[in-house]
C-alpha positions as CSV (number, residue, x, y, z in Angstrom):
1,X,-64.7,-219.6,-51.5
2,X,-65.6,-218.0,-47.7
3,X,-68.3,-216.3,-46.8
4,X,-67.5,-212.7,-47.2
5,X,-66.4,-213.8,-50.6
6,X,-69.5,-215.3,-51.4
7,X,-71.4,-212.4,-50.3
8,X,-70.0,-210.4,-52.5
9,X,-70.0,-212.7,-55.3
10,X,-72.3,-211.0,-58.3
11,X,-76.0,-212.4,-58.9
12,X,-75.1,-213.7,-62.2
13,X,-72.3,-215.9,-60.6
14,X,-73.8,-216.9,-58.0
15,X,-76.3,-218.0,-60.1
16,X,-73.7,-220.1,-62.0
17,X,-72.6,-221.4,-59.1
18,X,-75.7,-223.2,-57.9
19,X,-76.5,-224.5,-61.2
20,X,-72.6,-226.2,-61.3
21,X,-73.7,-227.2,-57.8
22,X,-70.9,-225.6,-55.6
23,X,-73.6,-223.9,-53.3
24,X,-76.7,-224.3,-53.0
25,X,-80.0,-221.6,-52.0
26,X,-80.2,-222.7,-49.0
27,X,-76.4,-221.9,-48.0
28,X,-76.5,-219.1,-49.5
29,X,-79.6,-217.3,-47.4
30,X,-78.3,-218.5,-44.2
31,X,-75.1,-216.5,-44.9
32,X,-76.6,-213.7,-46.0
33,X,-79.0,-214.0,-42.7
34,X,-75.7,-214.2,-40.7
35,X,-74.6,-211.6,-41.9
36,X,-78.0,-209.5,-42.0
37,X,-78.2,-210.3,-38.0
38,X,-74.3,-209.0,-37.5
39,X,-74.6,-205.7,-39.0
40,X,-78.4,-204.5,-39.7
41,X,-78.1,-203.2,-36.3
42,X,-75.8,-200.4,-37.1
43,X,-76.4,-200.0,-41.0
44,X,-80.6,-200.5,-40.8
45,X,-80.6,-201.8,-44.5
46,X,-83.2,-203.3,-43.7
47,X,-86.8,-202.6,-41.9
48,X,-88.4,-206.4,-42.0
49,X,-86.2,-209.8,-42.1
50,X,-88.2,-212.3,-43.4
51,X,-85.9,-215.0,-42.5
52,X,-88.3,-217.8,-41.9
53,X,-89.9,-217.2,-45.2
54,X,-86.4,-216.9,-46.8
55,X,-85.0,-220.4,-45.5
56,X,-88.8,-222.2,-46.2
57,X,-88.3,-221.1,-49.9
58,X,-84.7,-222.0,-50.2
59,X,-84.9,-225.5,-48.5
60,X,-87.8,-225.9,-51.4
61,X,-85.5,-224.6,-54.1
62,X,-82.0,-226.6,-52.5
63,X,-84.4,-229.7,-52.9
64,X,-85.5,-229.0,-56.7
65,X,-82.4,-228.1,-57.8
66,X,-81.0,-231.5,-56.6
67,X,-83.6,-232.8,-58.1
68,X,-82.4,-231.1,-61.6
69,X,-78.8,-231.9,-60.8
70,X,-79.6,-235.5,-60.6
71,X,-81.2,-235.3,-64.4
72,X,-78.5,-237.3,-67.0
73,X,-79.5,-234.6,-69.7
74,X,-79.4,-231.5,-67.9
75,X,-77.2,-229.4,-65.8
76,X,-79.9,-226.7,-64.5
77,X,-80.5,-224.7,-68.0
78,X,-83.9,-225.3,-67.5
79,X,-83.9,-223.4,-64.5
80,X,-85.2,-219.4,-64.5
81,X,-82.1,-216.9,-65.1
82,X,-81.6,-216.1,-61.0
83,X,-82.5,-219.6,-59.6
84,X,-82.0,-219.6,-55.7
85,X,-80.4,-216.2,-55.7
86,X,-80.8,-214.3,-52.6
87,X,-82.5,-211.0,-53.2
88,X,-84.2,-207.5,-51.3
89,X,-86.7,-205.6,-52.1
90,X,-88.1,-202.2,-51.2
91,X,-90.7,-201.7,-48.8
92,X,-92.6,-199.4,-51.0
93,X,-93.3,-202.4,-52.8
94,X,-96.0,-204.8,-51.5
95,X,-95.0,-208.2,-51.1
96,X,-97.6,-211.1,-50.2
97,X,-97.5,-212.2,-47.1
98,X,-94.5,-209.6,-45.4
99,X,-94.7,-205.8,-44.3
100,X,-95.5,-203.0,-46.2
101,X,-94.5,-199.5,-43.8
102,X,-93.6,-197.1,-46.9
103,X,-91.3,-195.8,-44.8
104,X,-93.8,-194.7,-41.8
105,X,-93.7,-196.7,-38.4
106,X,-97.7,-196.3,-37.7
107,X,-97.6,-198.9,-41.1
108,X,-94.9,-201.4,-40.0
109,X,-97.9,-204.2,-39.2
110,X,-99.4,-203.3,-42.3
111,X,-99.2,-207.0,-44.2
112,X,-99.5,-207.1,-47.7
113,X,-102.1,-208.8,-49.2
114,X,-100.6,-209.2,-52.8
115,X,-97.2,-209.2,-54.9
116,X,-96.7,-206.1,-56.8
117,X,-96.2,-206.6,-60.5
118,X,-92.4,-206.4,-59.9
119,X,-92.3,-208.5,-57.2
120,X,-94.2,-210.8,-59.2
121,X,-91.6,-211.3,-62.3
122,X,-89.1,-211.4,-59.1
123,X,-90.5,-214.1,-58.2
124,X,-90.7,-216.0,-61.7
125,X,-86.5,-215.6,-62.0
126,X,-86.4,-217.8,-59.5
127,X,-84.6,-215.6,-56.9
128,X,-85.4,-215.5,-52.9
129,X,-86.3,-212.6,-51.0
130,X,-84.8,-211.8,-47.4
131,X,-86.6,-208.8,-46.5
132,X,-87.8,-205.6,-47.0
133,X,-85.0,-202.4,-47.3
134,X,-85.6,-199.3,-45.7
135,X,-87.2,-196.6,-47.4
136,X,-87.5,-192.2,-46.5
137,X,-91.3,-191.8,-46.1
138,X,-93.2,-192.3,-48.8
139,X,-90.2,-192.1,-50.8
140,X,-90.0,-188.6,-50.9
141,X,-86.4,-187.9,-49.9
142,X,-82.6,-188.6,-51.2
143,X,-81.9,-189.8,-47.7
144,X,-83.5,-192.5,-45.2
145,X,-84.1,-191.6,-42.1
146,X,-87.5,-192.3,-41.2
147,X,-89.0,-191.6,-37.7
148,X,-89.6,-194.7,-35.6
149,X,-86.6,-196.2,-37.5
150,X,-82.8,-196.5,-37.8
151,X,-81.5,-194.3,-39.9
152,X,-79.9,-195.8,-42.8
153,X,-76.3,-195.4,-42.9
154,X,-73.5,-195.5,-45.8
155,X,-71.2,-199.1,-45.5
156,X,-68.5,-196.9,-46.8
157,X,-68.4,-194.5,-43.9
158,X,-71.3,-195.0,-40.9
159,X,-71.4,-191.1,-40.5
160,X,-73.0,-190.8,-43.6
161,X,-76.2,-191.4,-45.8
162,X,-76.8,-194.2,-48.0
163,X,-79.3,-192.3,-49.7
164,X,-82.6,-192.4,-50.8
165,X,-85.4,-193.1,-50.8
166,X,-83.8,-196.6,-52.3
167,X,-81.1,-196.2,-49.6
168,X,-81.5,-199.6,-47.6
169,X,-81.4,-201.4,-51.1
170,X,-77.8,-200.0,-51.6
171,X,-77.0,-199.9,-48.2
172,X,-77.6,-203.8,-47.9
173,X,-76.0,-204.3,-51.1
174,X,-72.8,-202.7,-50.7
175,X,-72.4,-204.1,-47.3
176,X,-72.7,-207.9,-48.4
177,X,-76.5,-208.3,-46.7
178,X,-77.9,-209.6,-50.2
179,X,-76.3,-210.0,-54.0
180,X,-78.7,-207.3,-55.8
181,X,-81.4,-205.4,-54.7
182,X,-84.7,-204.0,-56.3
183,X,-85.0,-199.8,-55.7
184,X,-87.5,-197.6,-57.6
185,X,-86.9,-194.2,-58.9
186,X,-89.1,-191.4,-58.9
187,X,-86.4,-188.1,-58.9
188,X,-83.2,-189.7,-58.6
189,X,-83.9,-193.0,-55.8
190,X,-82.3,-195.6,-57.8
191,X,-79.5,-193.6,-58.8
192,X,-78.6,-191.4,-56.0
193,X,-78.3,-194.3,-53.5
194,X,-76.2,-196.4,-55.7
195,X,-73.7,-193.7,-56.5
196,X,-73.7,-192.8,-52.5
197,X,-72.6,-196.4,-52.0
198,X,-70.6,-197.6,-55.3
199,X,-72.9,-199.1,-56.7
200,X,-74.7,-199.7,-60.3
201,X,-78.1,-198.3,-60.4
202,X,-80.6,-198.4,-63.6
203,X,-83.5,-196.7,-63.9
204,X,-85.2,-197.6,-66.8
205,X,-86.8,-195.7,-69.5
206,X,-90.6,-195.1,-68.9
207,X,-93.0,-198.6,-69.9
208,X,-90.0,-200.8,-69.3
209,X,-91.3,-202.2,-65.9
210,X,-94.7,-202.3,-64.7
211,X,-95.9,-200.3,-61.8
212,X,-99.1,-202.9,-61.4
213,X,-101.3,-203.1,-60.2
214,X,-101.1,-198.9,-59.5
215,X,-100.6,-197.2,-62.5
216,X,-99.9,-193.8,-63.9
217,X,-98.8,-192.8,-60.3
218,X,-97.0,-189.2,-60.0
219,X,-97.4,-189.0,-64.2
220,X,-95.5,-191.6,-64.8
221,X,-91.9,-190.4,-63.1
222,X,-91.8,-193.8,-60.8
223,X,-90.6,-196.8,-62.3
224,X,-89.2,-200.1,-60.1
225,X,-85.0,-201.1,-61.4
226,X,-82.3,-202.6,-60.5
227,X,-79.0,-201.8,-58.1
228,X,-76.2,-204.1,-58.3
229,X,-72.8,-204.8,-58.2
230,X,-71.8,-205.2,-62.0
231,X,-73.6,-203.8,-65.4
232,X,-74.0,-207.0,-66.6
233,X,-76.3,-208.1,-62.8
234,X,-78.7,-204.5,-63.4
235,X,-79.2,-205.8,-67.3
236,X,-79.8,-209.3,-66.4
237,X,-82.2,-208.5,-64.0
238,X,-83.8,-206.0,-66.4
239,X,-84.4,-208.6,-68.2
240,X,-85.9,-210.0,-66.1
241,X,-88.6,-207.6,-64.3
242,X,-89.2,-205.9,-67.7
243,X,-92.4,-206.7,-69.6
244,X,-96.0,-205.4,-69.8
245,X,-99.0,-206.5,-67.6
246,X,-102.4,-206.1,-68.8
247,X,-103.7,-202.6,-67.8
248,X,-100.3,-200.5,-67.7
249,X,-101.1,-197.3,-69.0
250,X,-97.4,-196.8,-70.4
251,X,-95.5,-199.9,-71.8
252,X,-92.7,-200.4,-74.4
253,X,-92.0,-203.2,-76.7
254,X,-90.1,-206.1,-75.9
255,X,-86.4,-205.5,-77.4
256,X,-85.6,-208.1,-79.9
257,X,-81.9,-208.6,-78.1
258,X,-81.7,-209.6,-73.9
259,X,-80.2,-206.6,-72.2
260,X,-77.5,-208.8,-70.8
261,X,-76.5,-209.4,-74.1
262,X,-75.9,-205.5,-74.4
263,X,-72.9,-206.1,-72.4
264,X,-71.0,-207.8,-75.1
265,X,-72.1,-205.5,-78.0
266,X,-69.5,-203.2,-79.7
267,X,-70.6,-200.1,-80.3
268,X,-69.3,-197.8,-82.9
269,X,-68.7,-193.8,-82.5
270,X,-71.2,-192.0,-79.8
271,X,-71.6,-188.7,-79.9
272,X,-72.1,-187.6,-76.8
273,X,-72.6,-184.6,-74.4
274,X,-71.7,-183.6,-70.4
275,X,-72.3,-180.8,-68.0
276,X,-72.1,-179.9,-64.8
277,X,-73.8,-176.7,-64.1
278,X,-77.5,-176.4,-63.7
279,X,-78.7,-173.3,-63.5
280,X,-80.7,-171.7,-61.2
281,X,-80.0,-174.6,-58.8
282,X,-76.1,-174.1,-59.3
283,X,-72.9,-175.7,-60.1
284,X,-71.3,-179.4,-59.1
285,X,-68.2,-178.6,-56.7
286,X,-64.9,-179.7,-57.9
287,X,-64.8,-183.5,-56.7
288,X,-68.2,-184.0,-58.6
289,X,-67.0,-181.9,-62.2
290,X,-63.8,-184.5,-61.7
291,X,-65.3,-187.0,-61.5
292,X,-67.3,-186.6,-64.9
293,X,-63.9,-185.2,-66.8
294,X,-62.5,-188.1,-65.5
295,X,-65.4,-190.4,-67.7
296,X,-65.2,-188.2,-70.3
297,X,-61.1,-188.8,-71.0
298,X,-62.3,-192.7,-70.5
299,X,-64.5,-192.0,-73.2
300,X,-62.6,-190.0,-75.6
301,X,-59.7,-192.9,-75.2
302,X,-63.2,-195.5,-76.5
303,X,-62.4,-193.2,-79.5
304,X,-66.1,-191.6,-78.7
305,X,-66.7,-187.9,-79.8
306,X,-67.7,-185.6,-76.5
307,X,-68.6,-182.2,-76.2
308,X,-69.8,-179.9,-73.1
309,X,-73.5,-179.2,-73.6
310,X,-76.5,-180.0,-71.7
311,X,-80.3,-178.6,-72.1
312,X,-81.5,-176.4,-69.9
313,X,-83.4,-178.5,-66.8
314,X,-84.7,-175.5,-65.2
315,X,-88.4,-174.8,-66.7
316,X,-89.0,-178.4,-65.0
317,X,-88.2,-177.7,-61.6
318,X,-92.1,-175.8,-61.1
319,X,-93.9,-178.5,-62.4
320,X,-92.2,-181.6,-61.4
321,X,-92.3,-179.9,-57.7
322,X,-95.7,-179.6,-57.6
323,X,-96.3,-183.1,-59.3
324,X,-94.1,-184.6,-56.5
325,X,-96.0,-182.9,-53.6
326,X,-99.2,-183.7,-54.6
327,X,-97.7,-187.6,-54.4
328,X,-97.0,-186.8,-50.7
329,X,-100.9,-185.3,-50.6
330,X,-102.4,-188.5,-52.1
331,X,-101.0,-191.1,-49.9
332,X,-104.6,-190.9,-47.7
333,X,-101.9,-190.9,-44.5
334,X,-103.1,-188.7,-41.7
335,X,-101.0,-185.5,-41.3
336,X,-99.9,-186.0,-37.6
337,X,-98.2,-189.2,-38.9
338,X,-96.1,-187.9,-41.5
339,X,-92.5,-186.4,-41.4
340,X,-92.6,-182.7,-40.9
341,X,-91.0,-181.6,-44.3
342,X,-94.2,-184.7,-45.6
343,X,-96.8,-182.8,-43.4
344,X,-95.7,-179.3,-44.6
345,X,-95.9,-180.7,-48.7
346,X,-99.3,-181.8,-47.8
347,X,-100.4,-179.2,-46.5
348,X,-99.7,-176.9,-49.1
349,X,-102.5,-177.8,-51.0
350,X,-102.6,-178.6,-54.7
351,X,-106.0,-178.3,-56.7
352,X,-106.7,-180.8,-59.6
353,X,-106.4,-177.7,-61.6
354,X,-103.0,-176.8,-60.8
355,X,-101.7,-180.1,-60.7
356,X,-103.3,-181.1,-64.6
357,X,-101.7,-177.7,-65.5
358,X,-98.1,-178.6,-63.5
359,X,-98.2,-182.0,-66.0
360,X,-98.6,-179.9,-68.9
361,X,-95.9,-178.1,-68.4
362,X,-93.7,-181.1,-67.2
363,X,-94.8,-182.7,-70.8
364,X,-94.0,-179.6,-72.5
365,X,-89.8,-179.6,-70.6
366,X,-89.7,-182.7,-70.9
367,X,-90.2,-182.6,-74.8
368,X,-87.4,-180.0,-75.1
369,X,-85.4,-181.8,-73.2
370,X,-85.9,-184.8,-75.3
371,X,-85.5,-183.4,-78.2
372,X,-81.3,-182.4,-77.5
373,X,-81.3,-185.9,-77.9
374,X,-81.4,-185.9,-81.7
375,X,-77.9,-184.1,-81.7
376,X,-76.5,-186.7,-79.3
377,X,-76.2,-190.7,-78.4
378,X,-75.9,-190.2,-74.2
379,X,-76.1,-187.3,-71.8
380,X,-72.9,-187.6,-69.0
381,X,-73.8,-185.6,-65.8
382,X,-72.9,-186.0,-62.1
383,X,-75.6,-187.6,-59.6
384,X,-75.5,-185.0,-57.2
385,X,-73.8,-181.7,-57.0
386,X,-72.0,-182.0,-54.0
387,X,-70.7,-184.8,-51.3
388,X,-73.5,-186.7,-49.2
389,X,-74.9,-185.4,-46.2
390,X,-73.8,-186.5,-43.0
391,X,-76.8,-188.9,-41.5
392,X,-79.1,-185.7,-39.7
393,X,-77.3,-183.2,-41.3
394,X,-80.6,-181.8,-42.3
395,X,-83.1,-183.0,-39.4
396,X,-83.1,-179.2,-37.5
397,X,-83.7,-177.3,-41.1
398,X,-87.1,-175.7,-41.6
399,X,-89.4,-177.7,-44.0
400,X,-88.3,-174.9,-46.6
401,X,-85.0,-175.0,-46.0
402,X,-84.9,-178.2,-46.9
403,X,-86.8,-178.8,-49.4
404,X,-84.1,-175.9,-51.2
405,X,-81.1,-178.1,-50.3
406,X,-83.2,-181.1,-51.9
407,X,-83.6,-179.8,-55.1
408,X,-79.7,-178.6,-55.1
409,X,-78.3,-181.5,-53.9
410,X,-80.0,-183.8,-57.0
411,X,-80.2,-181.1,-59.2
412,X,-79.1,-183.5,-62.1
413,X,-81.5,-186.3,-61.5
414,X,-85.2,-185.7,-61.6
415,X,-85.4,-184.4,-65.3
416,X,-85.7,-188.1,-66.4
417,X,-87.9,-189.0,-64.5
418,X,-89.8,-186.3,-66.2
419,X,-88.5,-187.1,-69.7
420,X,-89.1,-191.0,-68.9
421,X,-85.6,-191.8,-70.3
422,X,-83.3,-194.5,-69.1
423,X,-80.2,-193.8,-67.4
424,X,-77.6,-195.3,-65.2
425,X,-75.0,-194.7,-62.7
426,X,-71.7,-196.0,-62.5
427,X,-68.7,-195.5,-59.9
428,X,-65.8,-193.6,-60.6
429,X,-63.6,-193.4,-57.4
430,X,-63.9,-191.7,-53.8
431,X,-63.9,-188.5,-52.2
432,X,-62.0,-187.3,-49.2
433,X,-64.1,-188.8,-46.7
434,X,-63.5,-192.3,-48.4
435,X,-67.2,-192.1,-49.9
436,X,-67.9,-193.1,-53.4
437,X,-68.4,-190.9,-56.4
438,X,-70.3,-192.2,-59.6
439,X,-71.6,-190.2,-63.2
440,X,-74.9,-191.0,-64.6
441,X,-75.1,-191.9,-68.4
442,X,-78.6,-190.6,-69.5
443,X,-79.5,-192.7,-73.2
444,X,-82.2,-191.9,-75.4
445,X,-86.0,-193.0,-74.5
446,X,-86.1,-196.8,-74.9
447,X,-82.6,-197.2,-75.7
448,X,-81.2,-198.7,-72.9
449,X,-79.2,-201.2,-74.2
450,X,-76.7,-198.3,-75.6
451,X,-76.5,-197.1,-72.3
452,X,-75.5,-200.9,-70.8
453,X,-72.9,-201.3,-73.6
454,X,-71.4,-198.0,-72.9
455,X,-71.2,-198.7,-69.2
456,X,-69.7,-202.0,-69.4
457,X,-67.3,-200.6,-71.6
458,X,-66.6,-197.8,-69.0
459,X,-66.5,-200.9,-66.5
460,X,-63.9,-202.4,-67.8
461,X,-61.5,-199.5,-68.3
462,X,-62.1,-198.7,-64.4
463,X,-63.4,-201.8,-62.7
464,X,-65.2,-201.9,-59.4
465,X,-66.3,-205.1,-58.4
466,X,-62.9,-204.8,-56.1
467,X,-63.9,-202.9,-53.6
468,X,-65.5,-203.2,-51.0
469,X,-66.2,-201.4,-47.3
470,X,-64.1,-202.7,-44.5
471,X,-67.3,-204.0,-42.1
472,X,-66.0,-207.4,-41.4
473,X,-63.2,-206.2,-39.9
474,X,-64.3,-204.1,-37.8
């Protein structure tokens, strides 16, 4: 297998691989290094490379796993799930040791002084980490272009954005600069930058990961997943980063079944919903409606039972506005720091008042909204309403302005983030400007593991793992 192969080799496989032996951790950071050095430059997946600290734990890995190889009775089982398996991480996410910015340049010599909980379980998998992605400020926007930084840009066509604020996760991973990346998602920033960049990207339900050592930040609508290349990498490595730590003021069972083992599992009749129209924010334009009829047939020919109907987002938008903004307020960042749509959402000040009252009412949606569930198995929607924006398309807009063009673009994706429900995104085909375009499957809460079967069945009527964007040649 060559490098560009390699690169884009799933997480799960490559995993295989070093355990048979064909390639081992250390080989596979320096390629992904290489290739990191070749094309970070014009992409800017990533803000810090950490490639020292990458090869010093893979050289230690490359020399246990001989170790293990050289073992009569085993042939690395005993090895954790993603042994030696390259991997990025976000840099809203402290990890010991490396850079923390969240996204703002005054920050970038900010070190870390512990793992986060999901860096942590990272960790015990056994994979590697090269760096930290990029990141919009604090996380507050579908896009990355932070000040002080290169913008991040889409593999699939350099004019446009990778999303965000997990866009350098799926920017990296969709251009072969790591094998799965960790993104969190507090209004759509696992799932909008996966579906910019054809990608998988799982949000879980609410409790499934630990934010430690924070904890109820924003009410609970932020919780750490997974982008990948496949359905069956984003389960695995659910699997893996799921679990409670001691203190988490939401958490959720263990299943009694792996999600990777989801994968496999038959299901029997769904019923389930769609729509594209969310009033007042508007309507999906044609390529993004398409692209969830085009599902829905898929699913209809899995002999599943669909219907148009969706619940009615819009009594959320208030509240989960005002929950969001006072995020921006409570990062303890000077004004004259921030972005200027980040000053003007902290300076319009929220009381402790208004925000306790804002999640009241966000509880109070979000239990309607839950509650359509009991008529149906999964919720199909589109990501975004209409095609990404071009990188800057939005940098000469008033702070109003676009905030407005914010809330129509993801119109479908902050309500579970409210609700605390899983869902995932899958790709469905491209648009005009040879972008890609993806549906999100919203499940019950806690019920991810329907929404994995259902995807991987959707998977394998219309698989992906084909495709990729033309970088290395040009």
């Amino acid at each position: 297998m060559n490098e560009i192969d390699l690169a884009f080799t799933p997480a799960l496989q490559q995993a295989q691989l070093i355990r048979n032996g064909e390639v081992s951790p250390l080989e596979l950071v320096e390629i992904y290094l290489r290739r990191i050095e070749r094309l970070n430059p014009r992409l800017g997946s990533y803000f810090t490379v950490s490639a020292d600290f990458a090869i010093a734990i893979a050289k230690e890995k490359t020399e246990e796993l001989t170790k293990q190889l050289t073992k009569k009775s085993t042939n690395g089982e005993d090895l954790p799930p993603f042994f030696g398996v390259p991997i990025s991480i976000k840099d809203l996410n402290p990890v010991e040791g490396l850079p923390c910015s969240y996204g703002n340049r005054a920050l970038i010599s900010n070190i870390a002084g512990h793992d986060c909980g999901v860096v942590i379980n990272i960790k015990k998998a056994g994979f590697i980490i090269l760096g930290k992605t990029a990141t919009s400020e604090l996380g507050s926007f579908p896009y990355t272009e932070p000040k002080g930084f290169n913008p991040t840009r889409n593999p699939w066509n350099l004019e446009y954005t990778a999303g965000g604020s997990s866009g350098g996760a799926a920017s990296a991973l969709a251009a072969g600069l790591c094998p799965i990346a960790q993104g969190s998602d507090g209004g759509g920033s696992i799932r909008i930058p996966a579906a910019c960049c054809g990608l998988v990207g799982l949000k879980p339900s609410r409790g499934r990961v630990s934010n430690a050592p924070a904890g109820d930040y924003r009410s609970g609508t932020t919780i750490n997943g997974p982008i990948a290349r496949t359905v069956a990498d984003a389960a695995a490595m659910l699997d893996a980063i799921s679990g409670y730590i001691p203190g988490d003021p939401y958490w959720l069972p263990n299943p009694e079944s792996s999600f990777l083992s989801a994968v496999e599992q038959k299901l029997g009749n769904l019923k389930i919903a769609f729509g594209t129209n969310f009033p007042p924010l508007g309507e999906s334009d044609a390529n993004y409606r398409n692209s969830v009829l085009k599902v829905v047939k898929l699913l209809e020919e899995l002999g599943h039972t669909v219907e148009e109907k969706c619940p009615d987002f819009s009594s959320l938008i208030e509240p989960f506005t005002i929950v969001w903004q006072a995020g921006v307020g409570s990062s303890g960042i000077p004004s004259q720091l921030l972005q200027p749509l980040n000053q003007w959402l902290q300076e319009q000040t929220v009381s402790a008042g208004q925000y306790l009252k804002a999640v009241t009412q966000m509880q109070i949606a979000a239990r309607q909204i839950v509650t359509f569930f009991n008529q149906i198995d999964i919720l199909v929607l589109p990501v975004y309403l209409h095609t990404p924006i071009k990188v800057g398309e939005w940098a000469s807009l008033s702070p109003e302005e676009t905030l407005k063009k914010i809330m129509h673009w993801i119109a479908p994706c902050p309500a579970v983030n409210a609700t605390g429900q899983p869902a995932i995104t899958i790709p469905v085909g491209f648009d005009s400007n040879g972008l890609p375009m993806a549906v999100q499957l919203i499940g019950k809460p806690a019920d991810e593991a329907t929404l994995i079967s259902l995807a991987a069945q959707l998977e394998s009527l219309n698989p992906w793992i084909g495709y990729r964007p033309e970088l290395d040649s040009m």
